[in-house]
MARMARVO-603281 format. One record per residue: residue in three letters; x, y, z of N, C-alpha, C, O in turn. Coordinates in pm, whole numbers, plus 32768, in hexadecimal, padded with zeros to 4 digits. Example, Ala and Ser with C-alpha at 12.3 -4.5 7.8 and 13.67 -1.06 7.14 Angstrom:
2
ALA85277DC7830C84CE7E3E830C85287EB6830C85907EB4834E
SER85057F1F82C485577F9682CA850A80038313853D80728324
This chain:
146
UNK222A51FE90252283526D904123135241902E233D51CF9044
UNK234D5296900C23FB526E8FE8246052939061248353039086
UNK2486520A909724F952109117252652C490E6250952FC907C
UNK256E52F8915325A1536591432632536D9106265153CA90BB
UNK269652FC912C272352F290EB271452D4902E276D52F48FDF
UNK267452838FFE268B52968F78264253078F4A264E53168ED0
UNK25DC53808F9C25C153C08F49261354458F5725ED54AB8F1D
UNK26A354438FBB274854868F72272A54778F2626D654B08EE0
UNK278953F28F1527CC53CF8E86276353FF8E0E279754508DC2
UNK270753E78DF9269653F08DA2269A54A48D62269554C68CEB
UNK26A8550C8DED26D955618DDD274A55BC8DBF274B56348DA7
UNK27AE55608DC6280A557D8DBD287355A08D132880555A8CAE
UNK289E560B8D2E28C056348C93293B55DF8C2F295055D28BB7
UNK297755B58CAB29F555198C5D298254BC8C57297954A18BDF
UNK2939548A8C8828C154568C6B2887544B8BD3287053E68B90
UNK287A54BC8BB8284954DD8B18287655078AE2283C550F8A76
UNK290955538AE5297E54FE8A7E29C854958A472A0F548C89E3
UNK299F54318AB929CD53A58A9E292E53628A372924532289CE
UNK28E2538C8A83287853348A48287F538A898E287F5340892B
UNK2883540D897F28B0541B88ED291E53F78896291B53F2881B
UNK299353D788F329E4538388B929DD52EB88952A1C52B88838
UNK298052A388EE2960523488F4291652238877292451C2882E
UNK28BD5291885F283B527988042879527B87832856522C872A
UNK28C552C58776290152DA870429A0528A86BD29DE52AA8658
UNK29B3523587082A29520387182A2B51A786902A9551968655
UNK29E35186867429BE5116861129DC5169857E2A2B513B852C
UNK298E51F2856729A9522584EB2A4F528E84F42A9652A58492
UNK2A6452B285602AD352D585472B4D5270855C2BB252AA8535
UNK2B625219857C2BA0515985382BA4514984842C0251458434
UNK2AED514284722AFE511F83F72B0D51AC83882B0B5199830E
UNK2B1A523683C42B2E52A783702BE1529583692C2B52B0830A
UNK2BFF526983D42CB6528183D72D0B522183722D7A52388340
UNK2C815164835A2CD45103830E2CD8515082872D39516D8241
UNK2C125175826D2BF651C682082C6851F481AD2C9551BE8148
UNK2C88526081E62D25529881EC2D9A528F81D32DE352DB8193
UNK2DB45224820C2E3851D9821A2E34516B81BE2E95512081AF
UNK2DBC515A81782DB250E1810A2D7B512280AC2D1D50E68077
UNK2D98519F807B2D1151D87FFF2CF751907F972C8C51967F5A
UNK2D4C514D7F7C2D67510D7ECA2CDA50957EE92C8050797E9A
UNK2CEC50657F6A2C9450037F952C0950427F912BA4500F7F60
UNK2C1550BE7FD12BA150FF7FE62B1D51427F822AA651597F96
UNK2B7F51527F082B7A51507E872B3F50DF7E272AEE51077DD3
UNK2B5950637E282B6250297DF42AE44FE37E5E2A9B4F967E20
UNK2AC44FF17EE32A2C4FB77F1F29B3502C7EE829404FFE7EEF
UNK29BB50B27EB5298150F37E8D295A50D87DE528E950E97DB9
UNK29D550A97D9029B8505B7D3A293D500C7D3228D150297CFF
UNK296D4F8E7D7D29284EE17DA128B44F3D7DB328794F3F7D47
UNK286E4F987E1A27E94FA27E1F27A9501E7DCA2741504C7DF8
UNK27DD505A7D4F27BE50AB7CED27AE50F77CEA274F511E7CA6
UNK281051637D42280151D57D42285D524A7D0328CB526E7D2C
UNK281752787C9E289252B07C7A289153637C4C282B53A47C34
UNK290B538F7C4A2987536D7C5229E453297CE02A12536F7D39
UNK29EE52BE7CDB2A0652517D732A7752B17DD22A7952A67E4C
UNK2ACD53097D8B2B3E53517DC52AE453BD7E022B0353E67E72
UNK2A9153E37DD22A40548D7E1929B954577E8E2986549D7EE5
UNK299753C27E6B295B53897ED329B7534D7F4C299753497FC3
UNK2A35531F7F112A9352FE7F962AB1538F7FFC2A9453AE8070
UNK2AF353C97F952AF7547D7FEB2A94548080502AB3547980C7
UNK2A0D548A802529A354DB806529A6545080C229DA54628130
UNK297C53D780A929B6536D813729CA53B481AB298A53D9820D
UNK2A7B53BF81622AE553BB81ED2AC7542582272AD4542182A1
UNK2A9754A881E72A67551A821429FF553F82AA2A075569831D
UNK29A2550F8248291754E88295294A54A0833B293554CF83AB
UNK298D5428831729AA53D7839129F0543283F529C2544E8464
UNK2A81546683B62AE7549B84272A8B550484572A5754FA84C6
UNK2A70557A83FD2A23561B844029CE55EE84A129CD56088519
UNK29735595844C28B455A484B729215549853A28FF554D85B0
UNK2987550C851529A954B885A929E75537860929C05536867E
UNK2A3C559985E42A9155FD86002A05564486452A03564B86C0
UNK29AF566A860C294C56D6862D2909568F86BB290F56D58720
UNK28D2561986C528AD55D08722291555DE87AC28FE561C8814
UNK297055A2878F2A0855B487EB29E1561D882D29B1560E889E
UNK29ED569C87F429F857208815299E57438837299757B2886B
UNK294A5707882B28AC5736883028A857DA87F828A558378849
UNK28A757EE877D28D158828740284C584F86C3286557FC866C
UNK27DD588586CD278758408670278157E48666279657B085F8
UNK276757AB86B9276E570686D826C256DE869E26B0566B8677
UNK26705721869C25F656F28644261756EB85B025C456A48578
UNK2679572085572694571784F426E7567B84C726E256348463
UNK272C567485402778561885572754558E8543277A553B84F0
UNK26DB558785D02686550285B7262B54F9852F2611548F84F5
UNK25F8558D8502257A5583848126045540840825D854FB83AC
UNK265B554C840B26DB552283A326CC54A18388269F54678325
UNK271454628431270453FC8432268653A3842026B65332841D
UNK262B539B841625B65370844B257253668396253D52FE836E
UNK257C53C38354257753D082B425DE5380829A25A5532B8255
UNK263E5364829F26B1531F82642699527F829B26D052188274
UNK2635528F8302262851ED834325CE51CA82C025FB51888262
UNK2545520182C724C451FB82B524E351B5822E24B3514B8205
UNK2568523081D225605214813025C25188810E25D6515180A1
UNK25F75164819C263450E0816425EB50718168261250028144
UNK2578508F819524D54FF0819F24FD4FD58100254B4F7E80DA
UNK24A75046809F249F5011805725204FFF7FF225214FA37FA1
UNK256350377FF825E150377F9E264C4FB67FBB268A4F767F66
UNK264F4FA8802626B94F22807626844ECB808B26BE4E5F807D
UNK26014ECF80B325934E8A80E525274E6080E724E14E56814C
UNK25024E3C806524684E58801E24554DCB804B24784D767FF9
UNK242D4DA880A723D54D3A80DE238E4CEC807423BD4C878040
UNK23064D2A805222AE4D1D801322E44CD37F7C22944C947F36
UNK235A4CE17F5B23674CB47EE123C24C497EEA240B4C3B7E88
UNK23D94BCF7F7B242E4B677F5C23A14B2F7F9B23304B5B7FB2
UNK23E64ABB7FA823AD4A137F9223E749DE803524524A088061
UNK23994986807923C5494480F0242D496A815B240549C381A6
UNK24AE4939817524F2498881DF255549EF81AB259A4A3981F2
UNK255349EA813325954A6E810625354AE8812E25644B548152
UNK249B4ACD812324504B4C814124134B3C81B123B54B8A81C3
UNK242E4ADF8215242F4AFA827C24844B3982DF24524B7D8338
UNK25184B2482D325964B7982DA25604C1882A425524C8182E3
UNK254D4BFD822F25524CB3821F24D64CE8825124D04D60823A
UNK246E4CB9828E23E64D0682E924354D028343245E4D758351
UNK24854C9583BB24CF4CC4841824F94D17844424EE4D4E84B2
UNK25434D2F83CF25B74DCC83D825474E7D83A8255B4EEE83D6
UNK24E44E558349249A4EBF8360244B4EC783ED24344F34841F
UNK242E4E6F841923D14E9884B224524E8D850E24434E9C8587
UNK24C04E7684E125224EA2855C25564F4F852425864FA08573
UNK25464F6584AE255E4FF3847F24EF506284A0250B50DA84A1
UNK245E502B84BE2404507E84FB24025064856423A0509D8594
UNK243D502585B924445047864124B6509E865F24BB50B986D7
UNK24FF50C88628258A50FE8643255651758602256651D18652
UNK251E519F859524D552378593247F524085FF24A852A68637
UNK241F5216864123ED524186C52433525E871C240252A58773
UNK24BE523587292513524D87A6254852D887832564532687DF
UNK2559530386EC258F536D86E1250F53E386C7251B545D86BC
UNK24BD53AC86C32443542086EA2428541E876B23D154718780
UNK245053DC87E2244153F6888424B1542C888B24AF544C8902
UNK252D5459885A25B454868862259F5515882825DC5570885F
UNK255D552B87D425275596878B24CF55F4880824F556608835
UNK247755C18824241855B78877247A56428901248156B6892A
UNK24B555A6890B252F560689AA255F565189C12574569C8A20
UNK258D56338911260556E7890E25F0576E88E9263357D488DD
UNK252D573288D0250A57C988C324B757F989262494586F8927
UNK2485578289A0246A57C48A1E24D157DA8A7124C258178ADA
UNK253157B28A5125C057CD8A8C25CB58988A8125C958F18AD6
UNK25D9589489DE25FB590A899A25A3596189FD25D359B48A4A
UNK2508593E89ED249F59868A1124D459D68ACA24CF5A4D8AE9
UNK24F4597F8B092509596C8B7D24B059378BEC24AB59558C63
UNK245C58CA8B93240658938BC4243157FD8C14245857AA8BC1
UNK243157D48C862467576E8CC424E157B68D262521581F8D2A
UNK24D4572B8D79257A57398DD725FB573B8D7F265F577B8D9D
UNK25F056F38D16267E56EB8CEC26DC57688CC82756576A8CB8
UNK267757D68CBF26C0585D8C9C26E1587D8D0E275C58778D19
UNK269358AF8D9D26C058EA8DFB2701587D8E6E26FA58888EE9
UNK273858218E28277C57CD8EB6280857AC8E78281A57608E19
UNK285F57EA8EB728F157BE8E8E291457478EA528EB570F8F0A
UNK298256F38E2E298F56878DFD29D356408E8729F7568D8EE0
UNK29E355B88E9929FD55708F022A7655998F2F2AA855658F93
């Protein structure tokens, strides 16, 4: 059973605005360098062959800031995480093709894919929340924030 002072907080609606800011903190960081470095951003869309690298940087920085904005807001926030979570999934193989290095180079890059599928599960339990949230299913809807 959960002490009663953490299952507040647990309920609590700054509670799960912080924890969507938290969750998301990482792609809206790297949507803002994205951004603020396009030529760079461009030119890593290059290196991994995608092209036209300028209309794959766009859709990037896109993808990152909105689905991060939508999350924030929780305003379609299932669209938000399904964004993110596709944009994780498609960098395994594109950034990250494991399977095709040799010793600790491809051990490094399985790393970062099983650290990239664990971080889509977090955004399918985030998914999960904000649409029993939406639903009005749970405390977190009917208990005002701390």
């Amino acid at each position: 059973m959960t002490p009663q002072f953490i299952g507040r907080i647990l309920e609590s609606r700054v509670f799960f605005i912080v924890s969507r800011i938290v969750l998301v903190s990482m792609f809206l960081g790297a949507g803002l360098d994205k951004l603020l470095h396009f030529q760079g951003t461009v030119a890593e869309m290059a290196l991994h062959g995608l092209m036209p690298p300028g209309a794959f940087a766009v859709a990037a920085v896109a993808t990152l800031l909105i689905a991060s904005a939508l999350i924030i807001l929780n305003v379609a926030a299932w669209l938000g995480f399904g964004a993110l979570g596709i944009f994780v999934a498609l960098t395994i193989p594109i950034a990250h093709p494991f399977w095709s290095f040799q010793g600790d180079e491809g051990l490094l890059h399985f790393h970062v894919a099983a650290e990239h599928i664990s971080l889509i599960g977090g955004l399918m339990a985030g998914a999960i929340l904000c649409h029993l949230q939406a639903q009005g299913i749970g405390s977190a809807v009917a208990r005002p924030g701390l």
